[in-house]
C-alpha positions as a Markdown table, in Angstrom:
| # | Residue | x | y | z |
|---|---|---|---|---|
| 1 | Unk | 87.2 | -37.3 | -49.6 |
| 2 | Unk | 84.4 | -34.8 | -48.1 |
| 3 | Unk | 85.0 | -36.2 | -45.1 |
| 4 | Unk | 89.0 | -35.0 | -45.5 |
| 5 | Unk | 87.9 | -31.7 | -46.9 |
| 6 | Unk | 86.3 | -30.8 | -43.8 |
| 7 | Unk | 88.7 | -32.1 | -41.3 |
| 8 | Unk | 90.9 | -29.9 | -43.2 |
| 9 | Unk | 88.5 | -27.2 | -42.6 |
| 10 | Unk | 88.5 | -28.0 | -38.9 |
| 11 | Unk | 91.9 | -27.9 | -38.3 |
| 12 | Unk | 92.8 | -24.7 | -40.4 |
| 13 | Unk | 90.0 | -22.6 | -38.6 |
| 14 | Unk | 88.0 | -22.1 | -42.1 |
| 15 | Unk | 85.4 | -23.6 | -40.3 |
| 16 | Unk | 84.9 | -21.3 | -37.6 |
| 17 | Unk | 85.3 | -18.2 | -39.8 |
| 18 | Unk | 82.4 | -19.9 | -41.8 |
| 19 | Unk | 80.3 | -20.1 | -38.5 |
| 20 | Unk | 81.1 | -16.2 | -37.9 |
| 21 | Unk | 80.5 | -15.6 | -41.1 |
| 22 | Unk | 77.0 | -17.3 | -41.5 |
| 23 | Unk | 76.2 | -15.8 | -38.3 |
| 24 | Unk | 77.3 | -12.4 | -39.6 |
| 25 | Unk | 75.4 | -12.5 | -42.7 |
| 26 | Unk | 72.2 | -13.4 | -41.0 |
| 27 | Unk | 72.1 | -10.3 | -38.9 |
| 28 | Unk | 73.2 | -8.5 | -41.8 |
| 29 | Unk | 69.7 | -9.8 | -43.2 |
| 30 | Unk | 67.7 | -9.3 | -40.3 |
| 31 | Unk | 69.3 | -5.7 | -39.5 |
| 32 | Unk | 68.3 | -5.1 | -43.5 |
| 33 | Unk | 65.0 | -5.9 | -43.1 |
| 34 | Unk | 64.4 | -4.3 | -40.0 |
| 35 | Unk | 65.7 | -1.1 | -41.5 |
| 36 | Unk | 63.7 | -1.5 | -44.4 |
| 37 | Unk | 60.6 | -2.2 | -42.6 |
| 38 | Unk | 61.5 | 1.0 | -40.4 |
| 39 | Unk | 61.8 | 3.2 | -44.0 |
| 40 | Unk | 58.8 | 2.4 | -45.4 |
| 41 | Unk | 56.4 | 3.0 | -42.2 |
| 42 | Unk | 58.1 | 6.3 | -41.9 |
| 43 | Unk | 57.4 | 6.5 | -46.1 |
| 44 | Unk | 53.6 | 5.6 | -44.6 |
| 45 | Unk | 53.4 | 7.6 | -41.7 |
| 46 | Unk | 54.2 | 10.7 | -44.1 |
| 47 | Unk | 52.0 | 10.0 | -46.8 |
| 48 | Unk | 49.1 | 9.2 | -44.4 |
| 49 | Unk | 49.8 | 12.6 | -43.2 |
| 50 | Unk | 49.7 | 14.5 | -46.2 |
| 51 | Unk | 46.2 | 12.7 | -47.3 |
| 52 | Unk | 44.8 | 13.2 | -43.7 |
| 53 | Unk | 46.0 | 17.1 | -43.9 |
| 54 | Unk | 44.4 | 17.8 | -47.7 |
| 55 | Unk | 41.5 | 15.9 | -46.4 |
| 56 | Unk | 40.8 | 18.0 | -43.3 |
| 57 | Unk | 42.1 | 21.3 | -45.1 |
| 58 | Unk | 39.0 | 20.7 | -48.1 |
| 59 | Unk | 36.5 | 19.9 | -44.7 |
| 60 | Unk | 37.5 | 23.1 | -43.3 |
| 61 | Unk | 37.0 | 25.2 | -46.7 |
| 62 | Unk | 33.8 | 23.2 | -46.8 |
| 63 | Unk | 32.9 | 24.6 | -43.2 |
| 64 | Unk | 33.6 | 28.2 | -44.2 |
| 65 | Unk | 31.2 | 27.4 | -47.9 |
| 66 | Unk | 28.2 | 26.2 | -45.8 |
| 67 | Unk | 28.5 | 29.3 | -42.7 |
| 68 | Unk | 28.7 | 31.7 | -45.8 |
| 69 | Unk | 25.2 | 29.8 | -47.3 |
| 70 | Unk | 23.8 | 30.2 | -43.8 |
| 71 | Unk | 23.8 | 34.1 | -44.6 |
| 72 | Unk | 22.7 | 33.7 | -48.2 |
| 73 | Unk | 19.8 | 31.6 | -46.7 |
| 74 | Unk | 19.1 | 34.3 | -44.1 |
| 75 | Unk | 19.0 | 37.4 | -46.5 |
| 76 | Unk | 17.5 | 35.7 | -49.1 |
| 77 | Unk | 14.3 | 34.9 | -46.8 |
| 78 | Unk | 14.3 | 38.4 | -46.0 |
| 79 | Unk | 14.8 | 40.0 | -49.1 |
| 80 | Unk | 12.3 | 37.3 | -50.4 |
| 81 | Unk | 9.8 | 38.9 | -48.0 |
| 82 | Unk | 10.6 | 42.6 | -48.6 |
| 83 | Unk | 10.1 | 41.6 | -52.7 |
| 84 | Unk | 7.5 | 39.9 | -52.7 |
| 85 | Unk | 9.4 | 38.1 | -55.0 |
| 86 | Unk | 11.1 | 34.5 | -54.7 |
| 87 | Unk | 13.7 | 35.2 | -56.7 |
| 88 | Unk | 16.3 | 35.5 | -53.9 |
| 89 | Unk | 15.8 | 32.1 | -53.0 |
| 90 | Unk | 16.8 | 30.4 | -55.9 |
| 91 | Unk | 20.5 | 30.0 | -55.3 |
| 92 | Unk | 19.9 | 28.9 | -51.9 |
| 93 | Unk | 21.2 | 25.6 | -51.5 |
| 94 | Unk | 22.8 | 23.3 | -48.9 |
| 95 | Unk | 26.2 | 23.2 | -50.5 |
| 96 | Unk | 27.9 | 19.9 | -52.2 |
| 97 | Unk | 30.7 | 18.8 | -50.5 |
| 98 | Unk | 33.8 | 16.7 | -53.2 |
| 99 | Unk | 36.9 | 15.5 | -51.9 |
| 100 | Unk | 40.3 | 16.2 | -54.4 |
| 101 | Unk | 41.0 | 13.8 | -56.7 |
| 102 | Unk | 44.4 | 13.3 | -56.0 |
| 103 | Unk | 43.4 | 11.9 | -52.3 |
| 104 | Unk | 44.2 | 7.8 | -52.2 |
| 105 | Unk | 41.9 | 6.3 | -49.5 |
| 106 | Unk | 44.4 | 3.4 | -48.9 |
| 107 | Unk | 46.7 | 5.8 | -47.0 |
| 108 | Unk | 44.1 | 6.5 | -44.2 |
| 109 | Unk | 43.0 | 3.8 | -41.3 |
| 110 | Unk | 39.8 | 2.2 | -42.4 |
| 111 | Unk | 37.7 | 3.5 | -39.7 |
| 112 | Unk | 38.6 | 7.3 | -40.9 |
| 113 | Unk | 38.3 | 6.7 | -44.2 |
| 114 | Unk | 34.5 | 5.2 | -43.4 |
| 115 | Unk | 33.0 | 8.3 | -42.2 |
| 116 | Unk | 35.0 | 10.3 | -44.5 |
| 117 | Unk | 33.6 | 8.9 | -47.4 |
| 118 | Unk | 30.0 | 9.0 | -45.9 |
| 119 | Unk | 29.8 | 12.7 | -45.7 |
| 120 | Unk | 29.4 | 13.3 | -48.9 |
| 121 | Unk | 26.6 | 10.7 | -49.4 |
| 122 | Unk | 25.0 | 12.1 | -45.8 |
| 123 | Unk | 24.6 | 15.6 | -47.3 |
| 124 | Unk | 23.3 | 14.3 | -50.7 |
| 125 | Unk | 20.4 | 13.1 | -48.5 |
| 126 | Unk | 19.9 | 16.2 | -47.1 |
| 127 | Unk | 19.9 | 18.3 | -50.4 |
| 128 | Unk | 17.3 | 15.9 | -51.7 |
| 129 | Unk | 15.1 | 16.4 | -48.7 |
| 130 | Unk | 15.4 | 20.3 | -48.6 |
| 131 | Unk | 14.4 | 20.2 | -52.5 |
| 132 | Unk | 11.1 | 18.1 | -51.5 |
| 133 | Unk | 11.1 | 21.2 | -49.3 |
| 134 | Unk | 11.2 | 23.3 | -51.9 |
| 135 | Unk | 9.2 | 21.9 | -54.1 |
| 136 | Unk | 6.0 | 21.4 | -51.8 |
| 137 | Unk | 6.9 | 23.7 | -48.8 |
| 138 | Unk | 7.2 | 27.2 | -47.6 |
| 139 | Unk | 10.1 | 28.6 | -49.4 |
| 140 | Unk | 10.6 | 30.9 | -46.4 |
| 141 | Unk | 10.5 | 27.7 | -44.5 |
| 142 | Unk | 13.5 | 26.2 | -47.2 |
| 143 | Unk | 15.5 | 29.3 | -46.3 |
| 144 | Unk | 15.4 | 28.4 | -42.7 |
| 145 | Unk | 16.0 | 24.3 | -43.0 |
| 146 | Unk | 19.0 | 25.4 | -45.3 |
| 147 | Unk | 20.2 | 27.5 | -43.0 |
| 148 | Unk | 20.0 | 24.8 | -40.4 |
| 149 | Unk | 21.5 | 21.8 | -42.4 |
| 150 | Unk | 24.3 | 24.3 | -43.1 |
| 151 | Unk | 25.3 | 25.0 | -39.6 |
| 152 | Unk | 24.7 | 21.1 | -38.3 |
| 153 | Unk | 26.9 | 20.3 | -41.8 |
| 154 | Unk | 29.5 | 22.5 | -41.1 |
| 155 | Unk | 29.9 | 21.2 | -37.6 |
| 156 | Unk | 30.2 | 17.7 | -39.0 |
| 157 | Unk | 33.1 | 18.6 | -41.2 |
| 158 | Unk | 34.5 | 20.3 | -38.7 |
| 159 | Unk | 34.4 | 17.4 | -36.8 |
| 160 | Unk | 35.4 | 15.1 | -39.4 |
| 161 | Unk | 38.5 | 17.6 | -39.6 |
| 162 | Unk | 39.2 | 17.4 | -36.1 |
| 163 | Unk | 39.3 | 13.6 | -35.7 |
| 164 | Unk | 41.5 | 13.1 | -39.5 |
| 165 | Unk | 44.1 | 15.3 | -37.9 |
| 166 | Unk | 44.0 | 13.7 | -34.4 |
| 167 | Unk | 44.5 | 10.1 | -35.7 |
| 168 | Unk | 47.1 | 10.8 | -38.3 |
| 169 | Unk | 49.1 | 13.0 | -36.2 |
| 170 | Unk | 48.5 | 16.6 | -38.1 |
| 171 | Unk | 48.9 | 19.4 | -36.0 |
| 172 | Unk | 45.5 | 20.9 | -35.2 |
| 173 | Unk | 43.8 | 23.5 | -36.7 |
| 174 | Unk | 43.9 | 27.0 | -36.0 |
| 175 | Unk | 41.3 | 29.0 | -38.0 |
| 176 | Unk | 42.3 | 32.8 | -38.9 |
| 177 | Unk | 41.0 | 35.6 | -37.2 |
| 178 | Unk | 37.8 | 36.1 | -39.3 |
| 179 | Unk | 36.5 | 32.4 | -38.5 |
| 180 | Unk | 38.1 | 32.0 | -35.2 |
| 181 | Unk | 34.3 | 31.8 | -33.4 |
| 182 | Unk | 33.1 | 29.8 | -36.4 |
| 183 | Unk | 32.8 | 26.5 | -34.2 |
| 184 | Unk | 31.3 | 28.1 | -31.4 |
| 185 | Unk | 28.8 | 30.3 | -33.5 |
| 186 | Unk | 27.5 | 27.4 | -35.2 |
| 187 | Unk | 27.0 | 25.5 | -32.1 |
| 188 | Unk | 25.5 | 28.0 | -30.5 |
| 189 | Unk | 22.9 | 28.2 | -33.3 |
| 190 | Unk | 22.3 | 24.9 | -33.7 |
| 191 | Unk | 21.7 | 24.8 | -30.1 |
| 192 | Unk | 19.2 | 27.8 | -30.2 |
| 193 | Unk | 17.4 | 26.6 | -33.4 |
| 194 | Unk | 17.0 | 23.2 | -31.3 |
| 195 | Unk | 15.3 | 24.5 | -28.4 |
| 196 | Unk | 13.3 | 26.7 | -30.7 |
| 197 | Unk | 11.9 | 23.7 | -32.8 |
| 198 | Unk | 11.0 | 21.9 | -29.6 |
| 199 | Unk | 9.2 | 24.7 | -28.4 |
| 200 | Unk | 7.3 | 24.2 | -31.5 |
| 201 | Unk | 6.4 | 20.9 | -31.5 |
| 202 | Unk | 5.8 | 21.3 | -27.8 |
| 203 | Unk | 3.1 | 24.2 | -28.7 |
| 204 | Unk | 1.6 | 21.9 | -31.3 |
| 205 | Unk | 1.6 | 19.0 | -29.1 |
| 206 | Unk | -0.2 | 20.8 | -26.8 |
| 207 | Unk | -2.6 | 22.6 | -29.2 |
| 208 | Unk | -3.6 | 19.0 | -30.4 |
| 209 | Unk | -4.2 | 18.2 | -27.0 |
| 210 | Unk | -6.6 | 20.9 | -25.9 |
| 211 | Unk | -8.9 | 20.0 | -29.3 |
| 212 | Unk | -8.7 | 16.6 | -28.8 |
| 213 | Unk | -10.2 | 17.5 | -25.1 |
| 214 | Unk | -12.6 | 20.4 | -26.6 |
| 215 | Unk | -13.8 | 17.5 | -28.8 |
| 216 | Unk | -14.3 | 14.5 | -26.3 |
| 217 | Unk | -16.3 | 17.3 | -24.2 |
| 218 | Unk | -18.6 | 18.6 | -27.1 |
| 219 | Unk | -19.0 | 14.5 | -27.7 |
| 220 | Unk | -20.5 | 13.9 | -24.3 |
| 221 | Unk | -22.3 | 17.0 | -24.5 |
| 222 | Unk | -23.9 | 16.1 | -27.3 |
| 223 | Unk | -24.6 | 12.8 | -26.3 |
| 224 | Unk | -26.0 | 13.8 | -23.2 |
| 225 | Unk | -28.7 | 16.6 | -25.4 |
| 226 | Unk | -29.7 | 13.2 | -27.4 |
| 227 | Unk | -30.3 | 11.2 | -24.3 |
| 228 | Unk | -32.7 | 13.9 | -22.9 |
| 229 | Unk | -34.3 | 14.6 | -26.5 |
């Protein structure tokens, strides 16, 4: 009886309209998936965008936080100095930096979302370090490291910035008029304050040196009186 049914089929072309309409219905289902596959990494696209452009928008702000500390550092160890007092140093600190809330990591490529989230922990470091600084140093000497991890921070998050923006396609930044040297100032510092230090360390070297010779020579000098003696 099947076997009738179908040569029945055959001969009144259902069967071919079956075949076209198979085939139809499968591209129907491939063309639908495609297509929905197409929405939802445009959906992606645009939410990775709007995560990577708060993110880089709070390590901008964070920038602008730690170039203003770089002056509070500076006039703090000066008006320390002119006071006698250290009072002006005690809200000197390298600033905290916190993502929003509302961010969702998953959005962002892995790699981003790596040295994102390791900023925060990186500076935490640093903060501890300055306040072993504080606690058993110079306090002049804390204005100036703050001031220095302030400028190497803000560089970083500037960085940071720079590359979220580039791999999520964001449009770059462009800073306002009053911070529009900002990258190039820091840099410039940081560059300054690094040859300064190695001139340090180079004097210091070098001092260590020349006692360590003045030393080795009053040795053999006084060996030499002993011999004689």
């Amino acid at each position: 009886m099947e076997l009738q049914w179908i040569g029945y089929l055959k001969q009144s072309g259902w069967m071919d309209l079956l075949k076209i309409g198979g085939v139809a219905g499968l591209v129907s289902s491939v063309v639908s998936l495609v297509w929905s596959e197409v929405k939802d990494g445009r959906a992606h696209r645009r939410e990775a965008r709007h995560v990577a452009l708060t993110t880089a928008l709070s390590l901008e702000q964070y920038a602008r936080e730690a170039r203003l500390m770089m002056h509070r550092a500076d006039w703090a160890a000066h008006e320390a100095a002119r006071t006698q007092s250290y009072a002006p140093i005690k809200k000197v600190a390298l600033p905290e930096m916190t993502y929003p809330e509302s961010i969702d990591w998953k959005w962002l490529k892995h790699k981003v979302t790596s040295r994102l989230r390791e900023f925060p922990a990186s500076l935490h470091s640093t903060r501890q370090s300055l306040s072993a600084e504080w606690e058993y140093g110079d306090p002049i000497d804390f204005c100036a490291e703050v001031e220095f991890e302030s400028a190497r921070a803000a560089i970083q998050a500037l960085d940071l910035s720079r590359m979220t923006r580039a791999t999520h396609g964001v449009a770059p930044w462009i800073p306002g008029a009053q911070v529009s040297d900002l990258e190039k100032e820091l840099r410039q510092f940081i560059e300054y304050q690094c040859a300064k230090r190695e001139k340090i360390r180079e004097n210091r070297r070098q001092l260590m040196a020349d006692l360590l010779a003045e030393n080795t020579t009053m040795d053999a000098f006084d060996a030499q009186g002993s011999g004689q003696a």
